[in-house]
C-alpha positions, 0 to 999 in steps of 0.5 A: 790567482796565485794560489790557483796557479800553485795548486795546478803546478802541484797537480801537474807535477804529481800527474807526471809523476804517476806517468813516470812510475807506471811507464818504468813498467814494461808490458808484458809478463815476467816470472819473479822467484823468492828466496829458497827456504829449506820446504819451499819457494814461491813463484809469482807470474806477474802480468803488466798492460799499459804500464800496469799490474793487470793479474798475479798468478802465484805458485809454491814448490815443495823442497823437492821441487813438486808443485802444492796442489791447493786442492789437496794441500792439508795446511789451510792459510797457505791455500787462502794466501795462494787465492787472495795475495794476487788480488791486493797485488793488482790493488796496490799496483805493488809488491805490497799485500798484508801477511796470512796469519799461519802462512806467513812464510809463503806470504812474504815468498810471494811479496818477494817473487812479486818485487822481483819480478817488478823488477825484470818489468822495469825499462832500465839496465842492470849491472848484475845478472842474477839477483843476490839470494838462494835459488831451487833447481831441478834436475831432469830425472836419470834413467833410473828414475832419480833426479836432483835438487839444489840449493844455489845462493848467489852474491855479485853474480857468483855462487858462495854456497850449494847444497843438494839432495837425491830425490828418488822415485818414491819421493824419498830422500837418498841417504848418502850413507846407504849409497856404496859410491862415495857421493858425498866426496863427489859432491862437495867436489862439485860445490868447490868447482861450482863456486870457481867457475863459471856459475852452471858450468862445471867441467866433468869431475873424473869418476862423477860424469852423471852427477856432473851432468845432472848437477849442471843442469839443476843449477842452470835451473836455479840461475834460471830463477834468479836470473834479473834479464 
């Protein structure tokens, strides 16, 4: 009689316990975004109902912000990983999936925006605002037909690090070299303000408006993405 009662103690207490895990989810559904690389960042929209992972709908951007179209994306595994990670996701109620051999940075991307995601579904209060790592952002695209990406990373809420580059229309990069107007003095300008203010509000650098403007919002775009809440 004893040892019954110690086996129904035992699976009372792993019962409860499988409550708790799945009532720290939230329903609802929360975007996580991986660390940037330097060709990439991955997206993950993660779906909870009753406290579960119910669907994972993965995405990937190229290092000028641009969609992959899995249709047409000529690297094979990174398509196959697209199409099966979100399946073992809801499997293993985790942020846990085996690695695609040939893709194994977009599959660890995912593994990490899923985590993250997870993360922004848990019923509990943070003391950060932003997660710790390095966020692509957009900017919109000027009237002459450009728009910017940057590189944002993050420690403690604050920006340590910025990069950027100038995407023209044709999908080329703006060699700074070939532009008259000293863009590089006004960009490393724009990184020292960006890691001493309040992080995606730069005050107007004399001489820069535009790129001030445009930089803004491409890093609102990134702290968007790493936004914890």
């Amino acid at each position: 009689m004893k040892r019954c009662s110690l086996v129904m103690a035992l699976v009372l207490v792993l019962s409860l316990t499988a409550v708790s895990a799945a009532a720290t989810w939230v329903d609802g559904t929360y975007v996580g975004w991986s660390d940037a690389g330097p060709k990439s960042i991955q997206s993950a929209k993660v779906y909870i109902e009753d406290g579960k992972i119910a669907a994972v709908t993965l995405r990937e951007f190229t290092d000028k912000h641009i969609e992959k179209d899995w249709s047409t994306y000529p690297w094979e595994p990174a398509g196959e990983a697209a199409r099966t990670l979100g399946q073992q996701f809801v499997a293993n109620q985790a942020a846990q999936a085996d690695v695609v051999t040939g893709a194994t940075h977009s599959s660890n991307g995912w593994i990490q925006a899923v985590e993250r995601a997870l993360v922004k579904a848990e019923n509990k209060e943070h003391d950060k605002t932003y997660f710790d790592g390095t966020f692509l952002g957009r900017s919109d695209v000027s009237s002459r037909g450009y728009y910017k990406v940057v590189w944002v990373t993050i420690k403690d809420d604050k920006i340590v690090d910025y990069s950027v580059q100038r995407v023209l229309a044709d999908h080329t990069i703006q060699d700074p070299e070939e532009y008259g107007w000293p863009l590089e003095q006004a960009r490393e300008a724009y990184k020292e303000a960006a890691m001493n203010s309040t992080p995606g509000f730069v005050d107007t650098i004399t001489g820069a408006t535009g790129l001030t403007q445009m930089s803004n919002i491409a890093v609102r775009d990134a702290l968007d993405k790493a936004r914890i809440k």
